[in-house]
C-alpha positions as CSV (number, residue, x, y, z in Angstrom):
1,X,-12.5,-11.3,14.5
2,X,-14.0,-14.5,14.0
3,X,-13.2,-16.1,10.2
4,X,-16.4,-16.7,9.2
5,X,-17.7,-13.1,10.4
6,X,-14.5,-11.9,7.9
7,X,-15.3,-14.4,4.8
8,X,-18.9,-12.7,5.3
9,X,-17.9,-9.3,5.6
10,X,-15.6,-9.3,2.4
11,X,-18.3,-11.1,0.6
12,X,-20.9,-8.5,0.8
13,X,-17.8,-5.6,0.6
14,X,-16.9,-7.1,-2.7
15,X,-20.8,-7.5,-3.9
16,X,-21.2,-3.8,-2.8
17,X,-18.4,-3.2,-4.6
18,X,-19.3,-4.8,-8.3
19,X,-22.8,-3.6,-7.8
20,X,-21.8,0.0,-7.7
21,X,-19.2,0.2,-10.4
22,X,-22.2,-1.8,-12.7
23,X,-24.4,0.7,-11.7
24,X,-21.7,3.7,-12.8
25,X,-21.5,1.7,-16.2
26,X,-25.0,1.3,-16.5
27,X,-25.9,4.9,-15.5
28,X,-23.5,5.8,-18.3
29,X,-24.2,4.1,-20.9
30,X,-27.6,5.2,-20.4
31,X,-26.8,9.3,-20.5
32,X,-25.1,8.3,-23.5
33,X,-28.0,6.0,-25.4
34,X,-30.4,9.4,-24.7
35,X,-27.7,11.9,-26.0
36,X,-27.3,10.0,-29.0
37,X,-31.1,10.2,-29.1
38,X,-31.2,13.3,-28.7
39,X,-28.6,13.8,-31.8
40,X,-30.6,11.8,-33.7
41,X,-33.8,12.9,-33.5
42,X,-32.0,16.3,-34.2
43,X,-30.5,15.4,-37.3
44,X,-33.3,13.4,-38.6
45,X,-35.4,16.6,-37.5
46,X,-36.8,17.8,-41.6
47,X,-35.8,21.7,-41.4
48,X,-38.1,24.0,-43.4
49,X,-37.2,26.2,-45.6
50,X,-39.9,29.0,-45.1
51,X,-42.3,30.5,-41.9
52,X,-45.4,28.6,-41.8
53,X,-48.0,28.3,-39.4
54,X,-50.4,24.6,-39.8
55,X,-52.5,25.9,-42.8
56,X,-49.7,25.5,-44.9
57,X,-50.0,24.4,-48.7
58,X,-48.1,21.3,-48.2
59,X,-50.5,20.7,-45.2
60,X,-53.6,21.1,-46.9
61,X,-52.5,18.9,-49.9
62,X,-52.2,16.3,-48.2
63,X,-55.0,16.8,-46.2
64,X,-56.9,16.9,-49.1
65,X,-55.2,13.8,-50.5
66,X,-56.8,11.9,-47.5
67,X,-60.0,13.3,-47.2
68,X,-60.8,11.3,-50.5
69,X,-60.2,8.3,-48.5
70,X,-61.7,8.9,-45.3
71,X,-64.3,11.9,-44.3
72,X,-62.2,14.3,-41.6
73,X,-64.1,16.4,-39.1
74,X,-64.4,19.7,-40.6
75,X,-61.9,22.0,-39.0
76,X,-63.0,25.7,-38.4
77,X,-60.2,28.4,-37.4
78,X,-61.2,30.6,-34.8
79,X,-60.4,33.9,-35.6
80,X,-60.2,35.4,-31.8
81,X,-57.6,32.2,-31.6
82,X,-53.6,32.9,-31.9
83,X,-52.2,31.1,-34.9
84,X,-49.1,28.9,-34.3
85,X,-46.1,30.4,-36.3
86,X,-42.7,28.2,-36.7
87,X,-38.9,29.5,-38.2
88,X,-36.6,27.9,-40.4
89,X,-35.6,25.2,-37.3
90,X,-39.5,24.8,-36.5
91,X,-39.7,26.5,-33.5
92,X,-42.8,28.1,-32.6
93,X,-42.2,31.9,-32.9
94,X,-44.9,33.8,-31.5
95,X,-44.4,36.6,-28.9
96,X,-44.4,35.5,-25.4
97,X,-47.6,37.9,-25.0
98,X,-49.3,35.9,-27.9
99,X,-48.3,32.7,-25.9
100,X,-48.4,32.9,-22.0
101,X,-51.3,30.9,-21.1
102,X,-52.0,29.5,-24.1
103,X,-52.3,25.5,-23.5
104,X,-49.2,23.6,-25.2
105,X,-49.5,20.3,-26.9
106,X,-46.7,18.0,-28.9
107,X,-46.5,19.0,-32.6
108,X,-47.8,15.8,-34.4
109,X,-45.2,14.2,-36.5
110,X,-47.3,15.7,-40.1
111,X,-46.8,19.4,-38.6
112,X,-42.8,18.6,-38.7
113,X,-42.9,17.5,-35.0
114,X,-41.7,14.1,-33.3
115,X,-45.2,12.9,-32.1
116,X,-44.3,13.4,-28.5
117,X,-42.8,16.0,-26.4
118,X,-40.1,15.4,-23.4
119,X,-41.0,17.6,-20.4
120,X,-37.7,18.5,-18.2
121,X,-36.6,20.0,-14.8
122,X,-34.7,22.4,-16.4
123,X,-34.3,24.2,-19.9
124,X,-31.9,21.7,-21.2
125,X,-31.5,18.5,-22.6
126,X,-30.2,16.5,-19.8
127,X,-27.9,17.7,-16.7
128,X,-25.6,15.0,-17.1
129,X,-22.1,16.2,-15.5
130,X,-20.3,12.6,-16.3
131,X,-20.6,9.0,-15.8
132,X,-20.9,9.5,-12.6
133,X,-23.7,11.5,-12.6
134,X,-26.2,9.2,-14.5
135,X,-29.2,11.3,-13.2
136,X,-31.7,13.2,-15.9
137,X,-33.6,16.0,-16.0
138,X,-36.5,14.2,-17.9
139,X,-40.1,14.5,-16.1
140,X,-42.0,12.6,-18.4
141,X,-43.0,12.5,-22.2
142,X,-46.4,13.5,-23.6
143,X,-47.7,12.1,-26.9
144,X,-49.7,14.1,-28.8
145,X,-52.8,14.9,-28.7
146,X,-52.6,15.7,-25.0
147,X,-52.3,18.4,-23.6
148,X,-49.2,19.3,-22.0
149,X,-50.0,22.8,-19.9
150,X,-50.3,26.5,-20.0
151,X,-47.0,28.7,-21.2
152,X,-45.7,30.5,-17.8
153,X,-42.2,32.2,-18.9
154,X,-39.4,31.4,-21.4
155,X,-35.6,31.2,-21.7
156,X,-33.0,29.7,-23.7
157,X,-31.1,27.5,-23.8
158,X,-28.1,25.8,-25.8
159,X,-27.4,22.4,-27.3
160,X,-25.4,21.4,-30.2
161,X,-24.2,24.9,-30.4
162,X,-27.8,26.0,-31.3
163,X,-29.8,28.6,-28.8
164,X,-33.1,26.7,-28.4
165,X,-36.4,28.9,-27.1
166,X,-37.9,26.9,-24.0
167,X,-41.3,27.2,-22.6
168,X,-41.7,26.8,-18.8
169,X,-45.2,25.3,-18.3
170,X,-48.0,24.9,-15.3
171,X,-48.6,21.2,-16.4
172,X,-51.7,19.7,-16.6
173,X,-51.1,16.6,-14.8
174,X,-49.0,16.7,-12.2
175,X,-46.1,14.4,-12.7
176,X,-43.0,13.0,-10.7
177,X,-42.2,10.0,-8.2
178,X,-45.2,11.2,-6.0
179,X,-47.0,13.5,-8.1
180,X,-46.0,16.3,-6.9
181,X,-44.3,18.2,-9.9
182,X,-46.3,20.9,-11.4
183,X,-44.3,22.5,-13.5
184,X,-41.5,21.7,-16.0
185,X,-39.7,23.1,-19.4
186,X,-40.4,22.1,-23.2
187,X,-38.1,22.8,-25.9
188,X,-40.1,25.4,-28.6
189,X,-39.3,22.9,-31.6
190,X,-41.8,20.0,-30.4
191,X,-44.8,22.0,-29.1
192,X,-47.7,23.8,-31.2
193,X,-50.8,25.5,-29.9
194,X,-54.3,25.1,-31.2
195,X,-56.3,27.6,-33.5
196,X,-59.3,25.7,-34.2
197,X,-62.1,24.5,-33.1
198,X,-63.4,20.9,-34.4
């Protein structure tokens, strides 16, 4: 083989090389930047101490707090509507008859919830196996205020020792590299359902 052909060759064996180990490190530090997340966000998580649905006290105090600065649209429950109901870890409660196809959205961050919901592949956080495996079951996150899609089944599933209720969803906008996903799981602690009508 011809020296220059074998200078080439190693070259680009050795770049191959470096670029796949830095994309192992980078895959890995990145499962473990959205575990950590994932930890934090649960810590951080304020737990209530009592069932509540979003007409609570606390809720309307404050409400009423800022309606003296700024007029809100009057909010009118609808009686023929299901009313969100939440436990101790702010998971939304209600029988799966109340809730299949009831149209999911993210809990706001005043109803106890992060502001956003993470829609996933599969009920669980992530499906990391290793750094190896720096792939995630994340489909996309949904702020709210938007929709995310109508309740098909549930199931649970565990993290941090904890049995979380999941919701499997027909989403509302398909989602995915080519748009083709139409369907994904959200974790019972960041969703809420409407009961009003504004």
């Amino acid at each position: 083989m011809n020296p220059e052909t074998k200078k080439v060759l190693l070259i680009t064996g050795s770049l191959l090389f470096v670029g796949a180990i830095a994309g192992g490190i980078y895959l890995y530090i990145k499962a473990k930047a959205d575990q950590k997340e994932q930890e934090n966000q649960q810590q951080t998580k304020p737990k209530k101490t009592n069932s509540s649905s979003l007409g609570s006290s606390s809720d309307s105090s404050s409400s009423s707090a800022n309606s003296s600065v700024t007029t809100a649209p009057e909010i009118v429950e609808d009686p023929s509507l299901v009313k969100p109901r939440f436990n101790s870890e702010n998971e939304l409660i209600n029988t799966f008859s109340e809730l299949k196809n009831q149209v999911l959205y993210p809990k706001r961050k005043e109803q106890e919830g992060w502001g956003y919901a993470n829609i996933r592949s599969s009920a669980e956080v992530n499906t990391n196996q290793g750094w190896w495996d720096g792939l995630t079951n994340l489909l996309t996150t949904i702020n709210s205020g938007i929709p995310i899609g109508k309740v098909i089944s549930e199931t649970n599933g565990v993290f941090n020792d904890y049995s979380y209720r999941w919701f499997k969803v027909k989403l509302n906008k398909a989602v995915g590299f080519w748009g083709t996903t139409t369907e994904g799981y959200v974790r019972a602690d960041t969703v809420t359902i409407k009961s009003y009508h504004k």
